[in-house]
C-alpha positions in Angstrom: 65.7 89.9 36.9 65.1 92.7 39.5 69.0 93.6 40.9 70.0 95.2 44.0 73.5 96.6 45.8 73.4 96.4 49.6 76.3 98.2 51.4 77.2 99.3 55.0 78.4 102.7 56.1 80.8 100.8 58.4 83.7 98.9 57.0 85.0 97.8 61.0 85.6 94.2 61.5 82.3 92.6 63.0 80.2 95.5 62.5 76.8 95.1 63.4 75.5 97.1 59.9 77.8 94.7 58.0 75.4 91.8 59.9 72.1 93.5 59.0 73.5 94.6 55.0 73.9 90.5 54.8 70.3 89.5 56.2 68.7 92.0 54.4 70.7 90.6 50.9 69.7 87.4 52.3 66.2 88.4 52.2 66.0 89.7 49.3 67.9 86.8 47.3 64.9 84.9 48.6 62.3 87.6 47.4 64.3 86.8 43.9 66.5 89.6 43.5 70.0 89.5 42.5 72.3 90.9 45.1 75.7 92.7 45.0 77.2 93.1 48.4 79.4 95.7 48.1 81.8 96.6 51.2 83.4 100.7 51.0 86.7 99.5 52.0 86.7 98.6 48.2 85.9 101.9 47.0 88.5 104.1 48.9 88.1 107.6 48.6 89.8 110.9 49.8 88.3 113.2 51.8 85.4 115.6 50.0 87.3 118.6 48.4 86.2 120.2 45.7 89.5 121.4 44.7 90.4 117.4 43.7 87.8 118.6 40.7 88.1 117.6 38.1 90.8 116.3 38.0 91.2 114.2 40.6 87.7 112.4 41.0 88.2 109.0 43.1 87.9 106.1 40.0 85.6 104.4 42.9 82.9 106.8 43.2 82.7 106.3 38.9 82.3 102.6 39.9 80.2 102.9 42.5 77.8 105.5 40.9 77.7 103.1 37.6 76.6 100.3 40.3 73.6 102.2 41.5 72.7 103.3 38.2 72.0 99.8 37.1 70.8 98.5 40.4 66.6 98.5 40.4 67.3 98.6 44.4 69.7 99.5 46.7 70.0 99.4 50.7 72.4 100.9 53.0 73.0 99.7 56.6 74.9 102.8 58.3 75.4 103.4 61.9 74.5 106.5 63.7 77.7 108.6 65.1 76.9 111.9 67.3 73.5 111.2 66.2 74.0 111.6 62.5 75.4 109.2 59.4 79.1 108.1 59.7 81.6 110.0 58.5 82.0 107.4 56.0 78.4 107.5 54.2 78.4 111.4 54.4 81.9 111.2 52.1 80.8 108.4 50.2 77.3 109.8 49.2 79.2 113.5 49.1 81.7 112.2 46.0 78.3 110.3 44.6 76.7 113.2 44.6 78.8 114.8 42.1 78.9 112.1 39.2 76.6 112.7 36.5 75.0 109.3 35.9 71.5 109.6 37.8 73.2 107.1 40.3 70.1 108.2 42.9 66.9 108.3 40.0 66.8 105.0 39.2 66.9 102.5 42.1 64.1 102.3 45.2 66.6 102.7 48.2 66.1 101.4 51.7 68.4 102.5 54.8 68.3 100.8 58.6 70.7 101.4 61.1 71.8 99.1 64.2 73.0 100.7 67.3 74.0 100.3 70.9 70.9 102.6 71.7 67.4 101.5 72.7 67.0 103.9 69.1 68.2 101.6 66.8 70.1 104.7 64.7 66.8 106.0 64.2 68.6 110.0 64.4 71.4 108.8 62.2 69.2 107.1 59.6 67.0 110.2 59.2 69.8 112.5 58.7 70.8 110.0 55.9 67.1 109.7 54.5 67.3 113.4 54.2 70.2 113.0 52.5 69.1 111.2 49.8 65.9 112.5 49.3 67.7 115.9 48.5 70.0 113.8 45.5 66.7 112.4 43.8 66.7 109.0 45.7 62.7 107.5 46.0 63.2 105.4 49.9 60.3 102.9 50.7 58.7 104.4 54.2 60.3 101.4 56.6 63.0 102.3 58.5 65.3 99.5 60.1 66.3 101.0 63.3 67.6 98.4 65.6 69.0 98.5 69.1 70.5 97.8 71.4 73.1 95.8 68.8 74.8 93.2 71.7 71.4 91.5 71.4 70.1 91.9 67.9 71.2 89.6 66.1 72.1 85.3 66.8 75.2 83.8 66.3 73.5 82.9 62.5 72.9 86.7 61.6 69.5 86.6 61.8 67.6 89.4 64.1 66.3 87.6 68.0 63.3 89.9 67.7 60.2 88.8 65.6 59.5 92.6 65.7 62.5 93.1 63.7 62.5 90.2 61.5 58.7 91.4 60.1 60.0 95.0 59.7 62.9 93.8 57.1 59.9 91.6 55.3 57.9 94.5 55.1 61.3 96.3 53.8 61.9 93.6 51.6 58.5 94.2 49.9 58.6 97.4 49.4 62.1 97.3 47.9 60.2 94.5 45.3 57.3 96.4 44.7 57.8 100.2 44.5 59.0 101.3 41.0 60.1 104.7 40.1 57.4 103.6 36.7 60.2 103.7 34.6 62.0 107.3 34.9 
């Protein structure tokens, strides 16, 4: 069975990334895939500083790098601050980066972003698709920018927009249906 982890670069109560990591899990539990939600409030982690090497490695970024590695998909929901990635996906992909299990080779990653903007994250979402695609990760070509967040979503999670909703089907799809052929 194809197996994904979906996270959120926010871990504040209500977050509207939190909303679209569970649609998007949704949506692919439906496609057939076996989801792991994972929140980073459950993988605390200093500050980056290389000096904590070797150390002092966070245990979570171990666990959370062994999660990716056996994930066939994963998809991060991360808010755009100052028109970047949150400080919290920049330190959580930063201590990622330095495990040595191929944690970005093997899964097909998607990202999307919600925002107060008319942007929908778009700025903070590329910064973190360059991020990524630095470490190795393959990301399908949708992005999930969504704004403004006050009206995105319905009291049931799912996106008011038909614009949007067909944008995280065509995500969904491509998360199924690219394959890195086995590397």
């Amino acid at each position: 069975m194809t197996t994904a982890v979906t996270l959120s670069g926010s871990i504040r109560t209500g977050s509207y990334n939190v909303i679209l990591q569970r649609y998007v899990s949704k949506k692919l539990r439906e496609a057939g895939v076996e989801v792991n939600e994972i929140s980073l409030a459950d993988f605390p982690m200093p500050v980056f500083n290389e000096d904590l090497e070797p150390d002092n490695v966070p245990e979570a970024a171990g666990r959370m790098a062994q999660l990716f590695v056996a994930a066939d998909i994963v998809f991060i929901a991360s808010p755009e601050n100052n028109a970047g990635a949150t400080a919290l996906i920049v330190n959580t992909i930063s201590w990622l980066s330095r495990q040595k299990h191929g944690q970005f080779r093997h899964a097909v990653f998607g990202i999307g972003a919600v925002s107060s903007g008319k942007y929908g994250g778009i700025n903070g979402i590329g910064h973190l698709r360059d991020s990524l695609s630095k470490l190795g990760a393959l990301l399908v070509p949708t992005l999930l920018g969504i704004g403004p967040s006050a009206t995105a979503f319905d009291e049931t999670g799912t996106p008011t927009e038909e614009g949007v909703i067909r944008k995280v089907d065509q995500m969904v799809r491509e998360l199924t249906h690219f394959s890195r052929g086995g590397i």
